[in-house]
mmCIF file as gemmi writes it, N, C-alpha and C atoms, coordinates in Angstrom:
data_model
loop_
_atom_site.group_PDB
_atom_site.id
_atom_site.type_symbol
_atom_site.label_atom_id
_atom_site.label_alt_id
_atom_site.label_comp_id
_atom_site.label_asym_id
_atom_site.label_entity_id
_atom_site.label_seq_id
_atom_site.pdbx_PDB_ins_code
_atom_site.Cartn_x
_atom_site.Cartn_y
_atom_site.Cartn_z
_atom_site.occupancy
_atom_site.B_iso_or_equiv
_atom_site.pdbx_formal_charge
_atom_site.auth_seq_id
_atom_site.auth_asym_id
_atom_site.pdbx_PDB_model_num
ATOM 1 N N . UNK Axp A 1 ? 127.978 84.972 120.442 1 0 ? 1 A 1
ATOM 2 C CA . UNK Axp A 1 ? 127.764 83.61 120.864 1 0 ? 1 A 1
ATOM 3 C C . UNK Axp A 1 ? 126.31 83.376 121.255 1 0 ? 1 A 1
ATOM 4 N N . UNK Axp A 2 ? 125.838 84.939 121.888 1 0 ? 2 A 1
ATOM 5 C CA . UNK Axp A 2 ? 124.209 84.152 122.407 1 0 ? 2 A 1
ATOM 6 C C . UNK Axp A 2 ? 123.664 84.175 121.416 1 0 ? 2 A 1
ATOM 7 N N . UNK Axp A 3 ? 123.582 85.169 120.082 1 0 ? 3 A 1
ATOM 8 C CA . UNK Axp A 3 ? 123.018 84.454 118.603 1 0 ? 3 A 1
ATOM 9 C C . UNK Axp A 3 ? 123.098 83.005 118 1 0 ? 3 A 1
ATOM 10 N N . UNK Axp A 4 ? 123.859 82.851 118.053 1 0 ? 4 A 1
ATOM 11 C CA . UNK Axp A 4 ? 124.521 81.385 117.662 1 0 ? 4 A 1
ATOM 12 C C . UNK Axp A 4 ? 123.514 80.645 118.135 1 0 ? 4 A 1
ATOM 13 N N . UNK Axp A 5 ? 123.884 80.43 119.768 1 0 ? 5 A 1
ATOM 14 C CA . UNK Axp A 5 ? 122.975 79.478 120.64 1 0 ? 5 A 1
ATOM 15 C C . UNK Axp A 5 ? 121.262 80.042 120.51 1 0 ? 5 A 1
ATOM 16 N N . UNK Axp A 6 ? 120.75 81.208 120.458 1 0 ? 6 A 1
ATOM 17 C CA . UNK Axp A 6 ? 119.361 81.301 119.782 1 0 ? 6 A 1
ATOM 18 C C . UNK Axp A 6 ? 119.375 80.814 118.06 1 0 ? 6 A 1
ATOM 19 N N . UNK Axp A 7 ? 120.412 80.87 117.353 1 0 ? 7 A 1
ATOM 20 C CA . UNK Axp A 7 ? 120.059 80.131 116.215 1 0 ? 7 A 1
ATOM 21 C C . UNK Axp A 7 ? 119.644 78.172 116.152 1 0 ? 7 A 1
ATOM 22 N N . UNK Axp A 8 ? 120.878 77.856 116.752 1 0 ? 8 A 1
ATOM 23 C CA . UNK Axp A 8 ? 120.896 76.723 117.025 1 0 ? 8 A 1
ATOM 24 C C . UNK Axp A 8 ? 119.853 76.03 117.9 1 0 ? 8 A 1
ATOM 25 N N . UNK Axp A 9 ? 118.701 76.606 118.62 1 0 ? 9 A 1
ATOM 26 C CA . UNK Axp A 9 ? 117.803 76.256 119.222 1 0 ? 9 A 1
ATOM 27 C C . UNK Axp A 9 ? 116.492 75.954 118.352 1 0 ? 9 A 1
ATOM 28 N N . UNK Axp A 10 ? 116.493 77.102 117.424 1 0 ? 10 A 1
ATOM 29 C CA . UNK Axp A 10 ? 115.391 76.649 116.637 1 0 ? 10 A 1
ATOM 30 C C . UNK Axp A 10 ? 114.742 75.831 115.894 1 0 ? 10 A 1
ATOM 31 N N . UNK Axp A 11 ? 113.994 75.105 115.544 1 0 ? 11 A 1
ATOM 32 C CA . UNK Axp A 11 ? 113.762 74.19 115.133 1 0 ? 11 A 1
ATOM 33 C C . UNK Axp A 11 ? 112.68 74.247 113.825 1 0 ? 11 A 1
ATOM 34 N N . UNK Axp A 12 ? 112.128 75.472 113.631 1 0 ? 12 A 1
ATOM 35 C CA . UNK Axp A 12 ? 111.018 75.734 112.4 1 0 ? 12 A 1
ATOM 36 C C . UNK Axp A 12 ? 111.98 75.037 111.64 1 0 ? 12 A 1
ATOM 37 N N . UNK Axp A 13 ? 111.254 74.39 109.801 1 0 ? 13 A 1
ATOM 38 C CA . UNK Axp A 13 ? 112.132 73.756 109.027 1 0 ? 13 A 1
ATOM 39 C C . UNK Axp A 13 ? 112.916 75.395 108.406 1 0 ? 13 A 1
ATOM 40 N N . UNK Axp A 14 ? 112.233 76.159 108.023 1 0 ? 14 A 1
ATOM 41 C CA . UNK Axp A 14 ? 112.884 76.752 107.388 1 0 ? 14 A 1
ATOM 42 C C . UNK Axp A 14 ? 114.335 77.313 107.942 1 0 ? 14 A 1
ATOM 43 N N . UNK Axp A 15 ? 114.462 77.727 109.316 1 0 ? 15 A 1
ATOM 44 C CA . UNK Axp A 15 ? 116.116 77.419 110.009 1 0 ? 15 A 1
ATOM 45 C C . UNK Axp A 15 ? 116.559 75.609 109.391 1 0 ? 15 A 1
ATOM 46 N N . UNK Axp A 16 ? 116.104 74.925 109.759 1 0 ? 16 A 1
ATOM 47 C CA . UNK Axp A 16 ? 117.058 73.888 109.424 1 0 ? 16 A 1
ATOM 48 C C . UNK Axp A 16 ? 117.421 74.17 107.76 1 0 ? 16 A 1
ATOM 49 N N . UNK Axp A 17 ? 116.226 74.283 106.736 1 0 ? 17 A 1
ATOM 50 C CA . UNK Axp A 17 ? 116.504 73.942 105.637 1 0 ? 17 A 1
ATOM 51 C C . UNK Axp A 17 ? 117.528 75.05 105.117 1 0 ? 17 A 1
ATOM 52 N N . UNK Axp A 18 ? 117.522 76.263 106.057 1 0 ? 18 A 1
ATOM 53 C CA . UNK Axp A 18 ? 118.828 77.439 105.595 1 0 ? 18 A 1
ATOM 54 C C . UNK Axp A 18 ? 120.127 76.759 105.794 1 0 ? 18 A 1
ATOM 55 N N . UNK Axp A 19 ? 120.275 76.373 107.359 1 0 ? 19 A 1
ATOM 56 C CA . UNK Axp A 19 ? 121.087 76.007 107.719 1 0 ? 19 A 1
ATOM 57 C C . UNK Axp A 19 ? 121.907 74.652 106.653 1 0 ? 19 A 1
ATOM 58 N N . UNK Axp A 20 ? 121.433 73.804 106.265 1 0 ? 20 A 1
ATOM 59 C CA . UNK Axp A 20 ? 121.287 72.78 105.389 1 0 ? 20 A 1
ATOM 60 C C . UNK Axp A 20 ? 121.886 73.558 103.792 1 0 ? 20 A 1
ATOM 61 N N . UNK Axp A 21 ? 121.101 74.267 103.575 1 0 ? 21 A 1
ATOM 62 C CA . UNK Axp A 21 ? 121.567 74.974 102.218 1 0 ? 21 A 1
ATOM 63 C C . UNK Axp A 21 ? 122.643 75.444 102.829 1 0 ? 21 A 1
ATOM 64 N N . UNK Axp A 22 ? 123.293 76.325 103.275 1 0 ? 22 A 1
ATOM 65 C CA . UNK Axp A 22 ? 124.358 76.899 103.949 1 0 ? 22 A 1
ATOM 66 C C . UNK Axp A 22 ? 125.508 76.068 103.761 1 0 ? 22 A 1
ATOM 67 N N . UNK Axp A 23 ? 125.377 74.8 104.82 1 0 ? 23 A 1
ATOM 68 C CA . UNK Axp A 23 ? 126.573 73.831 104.821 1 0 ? 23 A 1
ATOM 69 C C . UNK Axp A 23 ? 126.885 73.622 103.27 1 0 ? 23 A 1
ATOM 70 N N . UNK Axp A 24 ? 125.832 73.31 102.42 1 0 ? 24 A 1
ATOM 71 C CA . UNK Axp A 24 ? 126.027 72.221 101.64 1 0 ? 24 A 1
ATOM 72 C C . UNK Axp A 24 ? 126.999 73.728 100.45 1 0 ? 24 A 1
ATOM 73 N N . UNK Axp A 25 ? 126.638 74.537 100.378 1 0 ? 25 A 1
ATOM 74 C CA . UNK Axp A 25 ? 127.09 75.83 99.774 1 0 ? 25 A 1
ATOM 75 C C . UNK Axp A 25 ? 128.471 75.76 100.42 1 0 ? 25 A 1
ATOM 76 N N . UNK Axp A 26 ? 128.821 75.9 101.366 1 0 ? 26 A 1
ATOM 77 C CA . UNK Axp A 26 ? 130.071 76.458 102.053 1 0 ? 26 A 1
ATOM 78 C C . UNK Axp A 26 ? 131.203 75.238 101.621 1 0 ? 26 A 1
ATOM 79 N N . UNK Axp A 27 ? 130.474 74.181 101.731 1 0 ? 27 A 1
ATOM 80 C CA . UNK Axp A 27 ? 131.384 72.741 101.767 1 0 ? 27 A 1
ATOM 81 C C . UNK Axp A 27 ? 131.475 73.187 99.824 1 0 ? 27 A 1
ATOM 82 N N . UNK Axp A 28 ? 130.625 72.924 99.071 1 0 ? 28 A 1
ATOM 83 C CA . UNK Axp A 28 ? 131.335 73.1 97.467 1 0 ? 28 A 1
ATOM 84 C C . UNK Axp A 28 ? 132.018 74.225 97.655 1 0 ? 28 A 1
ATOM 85 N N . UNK Axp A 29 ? 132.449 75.372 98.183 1 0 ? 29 A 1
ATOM 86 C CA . UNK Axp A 29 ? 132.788 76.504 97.858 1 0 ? 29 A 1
ATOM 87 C C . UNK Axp A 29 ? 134.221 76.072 98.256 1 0 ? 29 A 1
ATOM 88 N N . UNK Axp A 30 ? 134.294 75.545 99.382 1 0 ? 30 A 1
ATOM 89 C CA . UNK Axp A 30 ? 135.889 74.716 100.019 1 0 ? 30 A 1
ATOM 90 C C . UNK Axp A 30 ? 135.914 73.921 98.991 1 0 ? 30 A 1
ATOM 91 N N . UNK Axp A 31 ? 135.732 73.108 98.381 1 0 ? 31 A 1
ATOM 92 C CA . UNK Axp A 31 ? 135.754 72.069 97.022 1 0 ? 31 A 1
ATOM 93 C C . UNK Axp A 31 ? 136.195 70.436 98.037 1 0 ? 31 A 1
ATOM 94 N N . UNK Axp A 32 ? 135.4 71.1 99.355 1 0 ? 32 A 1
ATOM 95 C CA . UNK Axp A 32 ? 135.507 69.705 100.085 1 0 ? 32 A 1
ATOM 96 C C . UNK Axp A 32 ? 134.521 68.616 100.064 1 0 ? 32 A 1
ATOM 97 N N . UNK Axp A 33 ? 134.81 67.352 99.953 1 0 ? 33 A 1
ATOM 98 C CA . UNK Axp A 33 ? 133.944 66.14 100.164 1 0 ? 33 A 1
ATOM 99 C C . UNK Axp A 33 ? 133.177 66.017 101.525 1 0 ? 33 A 1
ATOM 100 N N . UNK Axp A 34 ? 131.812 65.452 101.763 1 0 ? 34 A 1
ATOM 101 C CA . UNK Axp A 34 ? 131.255 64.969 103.186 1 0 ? 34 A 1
ATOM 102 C C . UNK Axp A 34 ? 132.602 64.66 103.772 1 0 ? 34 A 1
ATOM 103 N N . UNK Axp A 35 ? 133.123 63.269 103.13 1 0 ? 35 A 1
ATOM 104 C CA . UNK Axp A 35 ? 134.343 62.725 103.893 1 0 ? 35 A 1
ATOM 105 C C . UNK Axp A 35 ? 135.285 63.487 104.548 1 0 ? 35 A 1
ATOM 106 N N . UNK Axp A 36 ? 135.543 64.181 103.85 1 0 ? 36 A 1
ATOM 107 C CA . UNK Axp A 36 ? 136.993 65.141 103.945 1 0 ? 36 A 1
ATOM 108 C C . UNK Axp A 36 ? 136.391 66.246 105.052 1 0 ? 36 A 1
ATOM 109 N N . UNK Axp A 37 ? 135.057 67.064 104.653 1 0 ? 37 A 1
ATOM 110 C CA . UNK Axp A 37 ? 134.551 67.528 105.729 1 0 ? 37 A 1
ATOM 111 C C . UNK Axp A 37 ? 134.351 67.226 107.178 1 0 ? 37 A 1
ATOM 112 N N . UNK Axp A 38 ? 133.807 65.801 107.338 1 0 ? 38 A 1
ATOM 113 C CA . UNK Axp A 38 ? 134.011 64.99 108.648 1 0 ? 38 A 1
ATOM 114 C C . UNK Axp A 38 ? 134.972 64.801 109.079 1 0 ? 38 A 1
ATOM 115 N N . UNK Axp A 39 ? 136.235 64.586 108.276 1 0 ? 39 A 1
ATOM 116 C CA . UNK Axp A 39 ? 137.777 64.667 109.079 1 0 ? 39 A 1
ATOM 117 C C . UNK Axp A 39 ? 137.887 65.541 109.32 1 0 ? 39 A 1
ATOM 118 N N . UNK Axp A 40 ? 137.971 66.798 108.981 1 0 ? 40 A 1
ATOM 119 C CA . UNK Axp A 40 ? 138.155 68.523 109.039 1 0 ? 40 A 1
ATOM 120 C C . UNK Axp A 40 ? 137.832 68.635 110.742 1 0 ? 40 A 1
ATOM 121 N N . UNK Axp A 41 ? 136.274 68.211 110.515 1 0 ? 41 A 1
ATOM 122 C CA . UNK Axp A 41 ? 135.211 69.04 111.7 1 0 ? 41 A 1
ATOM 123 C C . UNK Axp A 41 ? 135.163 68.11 112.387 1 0 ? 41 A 1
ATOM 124 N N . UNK Axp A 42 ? 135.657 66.733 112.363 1 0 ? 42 A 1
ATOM 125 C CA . UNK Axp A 42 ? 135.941 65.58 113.369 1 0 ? 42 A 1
ATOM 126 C C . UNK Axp A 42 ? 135.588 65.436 114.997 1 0 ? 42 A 1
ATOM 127 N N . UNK Axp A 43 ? 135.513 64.278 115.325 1 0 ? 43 A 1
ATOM 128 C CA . UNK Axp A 43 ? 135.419 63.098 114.535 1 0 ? 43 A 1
ATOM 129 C C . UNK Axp A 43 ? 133.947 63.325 114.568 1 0 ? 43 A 1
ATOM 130 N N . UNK Axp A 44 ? 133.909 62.85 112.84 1 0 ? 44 A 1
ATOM 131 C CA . UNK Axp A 44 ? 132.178 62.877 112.739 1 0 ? 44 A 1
ATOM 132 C C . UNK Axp A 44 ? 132.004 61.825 110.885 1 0 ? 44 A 1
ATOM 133 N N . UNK Axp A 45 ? 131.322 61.609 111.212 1 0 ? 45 A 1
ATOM 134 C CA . UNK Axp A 45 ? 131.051 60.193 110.4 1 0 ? 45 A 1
ATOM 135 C C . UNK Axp A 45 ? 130.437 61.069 109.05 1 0 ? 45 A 1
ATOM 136 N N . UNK Axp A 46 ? 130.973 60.503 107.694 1 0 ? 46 A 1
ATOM 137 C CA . UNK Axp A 46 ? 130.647 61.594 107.038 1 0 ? 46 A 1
ATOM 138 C C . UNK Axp A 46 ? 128.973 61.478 106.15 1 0 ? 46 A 1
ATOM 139 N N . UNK Axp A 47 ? 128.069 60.185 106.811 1 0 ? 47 A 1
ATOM 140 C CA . UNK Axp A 47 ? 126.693 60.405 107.077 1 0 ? 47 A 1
ATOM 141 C C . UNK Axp A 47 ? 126.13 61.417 107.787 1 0 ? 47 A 1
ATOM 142 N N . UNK Axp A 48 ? 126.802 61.917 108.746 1 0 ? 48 A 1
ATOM 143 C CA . UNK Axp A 48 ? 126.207 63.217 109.749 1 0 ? 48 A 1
ATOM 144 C C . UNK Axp A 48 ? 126.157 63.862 108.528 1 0 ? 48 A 1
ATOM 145 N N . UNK Axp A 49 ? 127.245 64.188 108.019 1 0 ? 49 A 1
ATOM 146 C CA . UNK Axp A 49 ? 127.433 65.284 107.462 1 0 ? 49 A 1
ATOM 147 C C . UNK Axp A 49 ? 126.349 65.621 106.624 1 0 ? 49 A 1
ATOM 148 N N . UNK Axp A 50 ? 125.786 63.844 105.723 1 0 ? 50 A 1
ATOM 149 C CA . UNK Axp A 50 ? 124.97 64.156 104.964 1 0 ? 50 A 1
ATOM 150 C C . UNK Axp A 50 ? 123.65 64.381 105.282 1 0 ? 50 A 1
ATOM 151 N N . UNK Axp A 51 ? 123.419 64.071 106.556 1 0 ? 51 A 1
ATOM 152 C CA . UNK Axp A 51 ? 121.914 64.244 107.288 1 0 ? 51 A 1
ATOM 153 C C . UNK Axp A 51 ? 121.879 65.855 107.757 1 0 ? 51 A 1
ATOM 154 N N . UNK Axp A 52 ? 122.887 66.478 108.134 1 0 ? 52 A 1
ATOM 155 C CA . UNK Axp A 52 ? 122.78 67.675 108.322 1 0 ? 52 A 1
ATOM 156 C C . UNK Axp A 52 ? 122.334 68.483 106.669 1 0 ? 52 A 1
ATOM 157 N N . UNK Axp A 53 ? 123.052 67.862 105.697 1 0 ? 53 A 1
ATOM 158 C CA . UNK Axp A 53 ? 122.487 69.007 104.442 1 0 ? 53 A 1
ATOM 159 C C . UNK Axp A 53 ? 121.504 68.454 103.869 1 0 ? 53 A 1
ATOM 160 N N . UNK Axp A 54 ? 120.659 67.046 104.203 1 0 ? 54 A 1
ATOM 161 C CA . UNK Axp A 54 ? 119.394 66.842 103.979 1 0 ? 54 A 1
ATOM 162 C C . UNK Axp A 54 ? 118.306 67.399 104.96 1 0 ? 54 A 1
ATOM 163 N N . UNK Axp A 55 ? 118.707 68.074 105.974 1 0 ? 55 A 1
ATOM 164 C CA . UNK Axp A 55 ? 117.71 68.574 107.108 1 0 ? 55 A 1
ATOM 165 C C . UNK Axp A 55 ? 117.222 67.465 108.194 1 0 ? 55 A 1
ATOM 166 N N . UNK Axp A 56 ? 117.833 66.408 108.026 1 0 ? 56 A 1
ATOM 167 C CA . UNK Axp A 56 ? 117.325 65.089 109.012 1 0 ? 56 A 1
ATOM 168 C C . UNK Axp A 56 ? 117.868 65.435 110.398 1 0 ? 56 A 1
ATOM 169 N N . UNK Axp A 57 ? 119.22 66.064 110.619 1 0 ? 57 A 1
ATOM 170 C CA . UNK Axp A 57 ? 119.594 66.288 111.784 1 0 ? 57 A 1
ATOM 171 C C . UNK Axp A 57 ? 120.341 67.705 111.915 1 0 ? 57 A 1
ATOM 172 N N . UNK Axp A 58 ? 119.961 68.248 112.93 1 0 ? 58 A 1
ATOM 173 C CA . UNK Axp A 58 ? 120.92 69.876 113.317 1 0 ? 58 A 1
ATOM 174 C C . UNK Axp A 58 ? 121.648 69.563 114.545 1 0 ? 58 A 1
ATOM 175 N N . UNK Axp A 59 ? 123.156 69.947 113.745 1 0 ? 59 A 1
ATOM 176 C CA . UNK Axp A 59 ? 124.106 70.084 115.053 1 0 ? 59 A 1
ATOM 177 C C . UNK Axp A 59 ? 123.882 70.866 116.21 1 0 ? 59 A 1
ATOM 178 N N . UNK Axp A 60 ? 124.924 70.752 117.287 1 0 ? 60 A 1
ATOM 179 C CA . UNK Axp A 60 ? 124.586 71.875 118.498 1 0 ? 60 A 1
ATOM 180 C C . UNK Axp A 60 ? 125.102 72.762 117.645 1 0 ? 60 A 1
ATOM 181 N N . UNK Axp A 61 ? 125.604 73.759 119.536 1 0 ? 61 A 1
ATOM 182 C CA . UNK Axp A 61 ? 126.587 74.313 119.174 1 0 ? 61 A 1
ATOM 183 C C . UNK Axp A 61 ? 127.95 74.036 119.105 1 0 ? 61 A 1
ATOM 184 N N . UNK Axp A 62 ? 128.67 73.544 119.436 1 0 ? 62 A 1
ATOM 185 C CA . UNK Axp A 62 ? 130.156 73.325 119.135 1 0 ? 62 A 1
ATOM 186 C C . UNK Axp A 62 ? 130.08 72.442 117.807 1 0 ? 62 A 1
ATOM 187 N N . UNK Axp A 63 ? 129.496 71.425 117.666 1 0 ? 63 A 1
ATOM 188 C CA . UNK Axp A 63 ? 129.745 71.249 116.143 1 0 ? 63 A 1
ATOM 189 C C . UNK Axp A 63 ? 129.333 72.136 115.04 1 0 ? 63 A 1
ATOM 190 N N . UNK Axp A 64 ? 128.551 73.02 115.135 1 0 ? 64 A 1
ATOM 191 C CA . UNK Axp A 64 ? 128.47 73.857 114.585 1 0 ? 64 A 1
ATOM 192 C C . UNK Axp A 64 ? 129.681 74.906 114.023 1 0 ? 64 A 1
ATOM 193 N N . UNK Axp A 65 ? 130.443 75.059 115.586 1 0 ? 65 A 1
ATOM 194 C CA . UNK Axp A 65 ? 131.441 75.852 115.841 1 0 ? 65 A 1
ATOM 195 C C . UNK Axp A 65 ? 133.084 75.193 114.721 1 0 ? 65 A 1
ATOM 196 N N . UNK Axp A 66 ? 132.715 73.72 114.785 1 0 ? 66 A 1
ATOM 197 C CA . UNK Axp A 66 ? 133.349 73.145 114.255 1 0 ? 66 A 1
ATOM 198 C C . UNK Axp A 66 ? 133.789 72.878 112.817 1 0 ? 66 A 1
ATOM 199 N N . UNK Axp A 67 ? 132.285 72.973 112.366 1 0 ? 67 A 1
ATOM 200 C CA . UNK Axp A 67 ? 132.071 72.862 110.469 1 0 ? 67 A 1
ATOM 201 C C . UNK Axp A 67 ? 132.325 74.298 110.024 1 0 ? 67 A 1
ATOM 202 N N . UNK Axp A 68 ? 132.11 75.387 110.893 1 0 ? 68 A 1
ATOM 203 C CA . UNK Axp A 68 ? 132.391 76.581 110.252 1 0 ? 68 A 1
ATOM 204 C C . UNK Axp A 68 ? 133.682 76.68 110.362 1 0 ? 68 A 1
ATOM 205 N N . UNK Axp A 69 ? 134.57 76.562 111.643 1 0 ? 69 A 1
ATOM 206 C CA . UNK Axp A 69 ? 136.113 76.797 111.412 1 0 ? 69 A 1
ATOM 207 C C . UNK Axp A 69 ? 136.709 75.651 110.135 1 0 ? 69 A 1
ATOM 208 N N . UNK Axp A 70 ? 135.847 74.291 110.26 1 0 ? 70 A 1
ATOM 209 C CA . UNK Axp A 70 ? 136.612 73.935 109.083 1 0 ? 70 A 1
ATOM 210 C C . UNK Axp A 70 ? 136.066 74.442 107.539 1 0 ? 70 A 1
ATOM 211 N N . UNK Axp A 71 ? 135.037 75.037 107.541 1 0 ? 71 A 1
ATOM 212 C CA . UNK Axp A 71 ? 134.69 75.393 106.117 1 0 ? 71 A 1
ATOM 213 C C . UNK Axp A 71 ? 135.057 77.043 105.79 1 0 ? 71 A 1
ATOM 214 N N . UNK Axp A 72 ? 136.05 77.798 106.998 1 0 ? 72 A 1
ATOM 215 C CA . UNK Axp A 72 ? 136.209 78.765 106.98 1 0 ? 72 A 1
ATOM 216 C C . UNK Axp A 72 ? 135.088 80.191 106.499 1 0 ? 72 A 1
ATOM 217 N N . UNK Axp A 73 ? 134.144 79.928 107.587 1 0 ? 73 A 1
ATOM 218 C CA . UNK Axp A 73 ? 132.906 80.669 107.508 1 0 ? 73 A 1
ATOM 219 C C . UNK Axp A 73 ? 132.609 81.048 108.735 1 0 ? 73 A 1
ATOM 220 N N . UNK Axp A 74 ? 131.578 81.975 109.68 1 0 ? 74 A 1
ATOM 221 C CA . UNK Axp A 74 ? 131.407 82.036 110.774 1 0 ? 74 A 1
ATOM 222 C C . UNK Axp A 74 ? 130.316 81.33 110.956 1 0 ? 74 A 1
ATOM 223 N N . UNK Axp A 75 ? 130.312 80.793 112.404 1 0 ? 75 A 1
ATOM 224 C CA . UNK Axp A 75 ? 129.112 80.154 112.958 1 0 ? 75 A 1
ATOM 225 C C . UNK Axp A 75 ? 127.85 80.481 112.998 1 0 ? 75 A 1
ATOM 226 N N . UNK Axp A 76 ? 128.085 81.905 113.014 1 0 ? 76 A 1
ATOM 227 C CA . UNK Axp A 76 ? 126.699 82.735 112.719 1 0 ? 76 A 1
ATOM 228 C C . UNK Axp A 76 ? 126.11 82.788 111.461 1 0 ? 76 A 1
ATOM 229 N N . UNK Axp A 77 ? 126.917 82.875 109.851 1 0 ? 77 A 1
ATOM 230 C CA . UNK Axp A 77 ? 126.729 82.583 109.157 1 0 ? 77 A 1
ATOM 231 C C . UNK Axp A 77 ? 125.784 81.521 108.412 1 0 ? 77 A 1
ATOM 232 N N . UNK Axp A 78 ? 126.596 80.393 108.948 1 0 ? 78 A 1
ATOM 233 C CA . UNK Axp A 78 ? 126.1 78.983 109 1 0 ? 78 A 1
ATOM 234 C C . UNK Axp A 78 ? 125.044 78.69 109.665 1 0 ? 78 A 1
ATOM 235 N N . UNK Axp A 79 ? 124.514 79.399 110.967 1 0 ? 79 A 1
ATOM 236 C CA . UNK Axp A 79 ? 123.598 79.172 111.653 1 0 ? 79 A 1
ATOM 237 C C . UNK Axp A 79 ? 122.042 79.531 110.942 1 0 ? 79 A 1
ATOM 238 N N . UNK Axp A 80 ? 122.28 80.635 109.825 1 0 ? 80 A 1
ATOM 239 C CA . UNK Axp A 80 ? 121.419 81.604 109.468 1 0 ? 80 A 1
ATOM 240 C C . UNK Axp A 80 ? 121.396 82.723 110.549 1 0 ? 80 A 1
ATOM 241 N N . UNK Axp A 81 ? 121.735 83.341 111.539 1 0 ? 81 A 1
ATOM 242 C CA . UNK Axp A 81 ? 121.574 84.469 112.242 1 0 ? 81 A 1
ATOM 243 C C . UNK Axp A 81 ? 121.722 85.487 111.129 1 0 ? 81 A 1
ATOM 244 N N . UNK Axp A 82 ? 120.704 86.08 111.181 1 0 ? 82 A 1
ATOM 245 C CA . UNK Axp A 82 ? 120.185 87.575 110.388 1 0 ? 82 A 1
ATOM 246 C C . UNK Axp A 82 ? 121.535 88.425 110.485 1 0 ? 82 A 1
ATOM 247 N N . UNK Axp A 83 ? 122.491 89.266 109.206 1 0 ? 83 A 1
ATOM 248 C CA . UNK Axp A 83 ? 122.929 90.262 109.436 1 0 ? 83 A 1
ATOM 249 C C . UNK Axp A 83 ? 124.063 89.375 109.227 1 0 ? 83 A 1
ATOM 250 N N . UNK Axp A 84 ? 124.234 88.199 110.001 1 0 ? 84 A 1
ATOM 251 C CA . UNK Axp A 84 ? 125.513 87.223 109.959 1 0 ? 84 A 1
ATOM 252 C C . UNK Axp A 84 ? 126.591 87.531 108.62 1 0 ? 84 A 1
ATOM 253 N N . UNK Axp A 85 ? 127.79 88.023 108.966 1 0 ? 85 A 1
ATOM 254 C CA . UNK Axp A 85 ? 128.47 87.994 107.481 1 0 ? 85 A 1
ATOM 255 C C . UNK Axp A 85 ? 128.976 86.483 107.344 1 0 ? 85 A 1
ATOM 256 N N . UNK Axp A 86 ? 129.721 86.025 106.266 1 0 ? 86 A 1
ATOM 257 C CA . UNK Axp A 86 ? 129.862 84.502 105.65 1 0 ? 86 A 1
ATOM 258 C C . UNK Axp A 86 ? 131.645 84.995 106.493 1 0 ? 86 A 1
């Protein structure tokens, strides 16, 4: 968990733009829609969704915590934390 929360703090682009590639990977791999994703990881408007895989906005942590249980991945994963398995 304290990885997570040091992932989620960072702000260089290249964490966001992993993080960003990540979601947007994990969500086709579920063969889920933004939409369908935002109901999943709720309630969340499924523009977040798309500002998170354009790099415009990074979740905390609990939504974080959220898109990975619904995209069935770990948070660490998703976060980019080094070593992180998917």
């Amino acid at each position: 968990m304290r990885r997570l929360a040091r992932a989620a703090t960072r702000t260089g682009p290249d964490q966001v733009s992993l993080f960003a590639r990540r979601l947007r990977r994990a969500r086709a791999a579920a063969g889920m829609t933004q939409t369908q994703l935002a109901r999943e990881a709720g309630p969340i408007h499924w523009t977040t969704i798309s500002h998170y895989e354009n790099g415009q906005r990074r979740p905390g942590t609990y939504r974080t915590m959220r898109l990975a249980a619904a995209l069935n991945v770990t948070p660490e994963w998703l976060s980019g934390v080094r070593g992180a398995s998917r």
